[in-house]
C-alpha angles and dihedrals in degrees: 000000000000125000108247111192123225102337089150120179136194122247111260089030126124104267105241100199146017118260158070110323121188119200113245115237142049091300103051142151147169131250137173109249123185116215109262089031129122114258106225136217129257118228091354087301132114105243130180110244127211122213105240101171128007108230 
């Protein structure tokens, strides 16, 4: 896995790449998330997430 920077997505956005993806915010969390995918919501929210690893 390779450090990406700041690559950051919309909930409900085409994932555009594969990857670990932390929620931006005070509640956050990490999820896998495979390129064309849907990215989902936290908590029943839209979120912005932030690429943490390329996978």
């Amino acid at each position: 896995m390779e450090n990406t920077g700041e690559t950051t997505i919309e909930s409900g956005k085409i994932c555009p790449m594969s990857g670990i993806w932390k929620v931006m915010g005070t509640y956050t969390t990490t999820t896998a998330v495979s390129q064309n995918s849907k990215m989902p919501s936290y908590g029943g929210m839209k979120v912005l997430w932030v690429l943490l690893y390329k996978c």
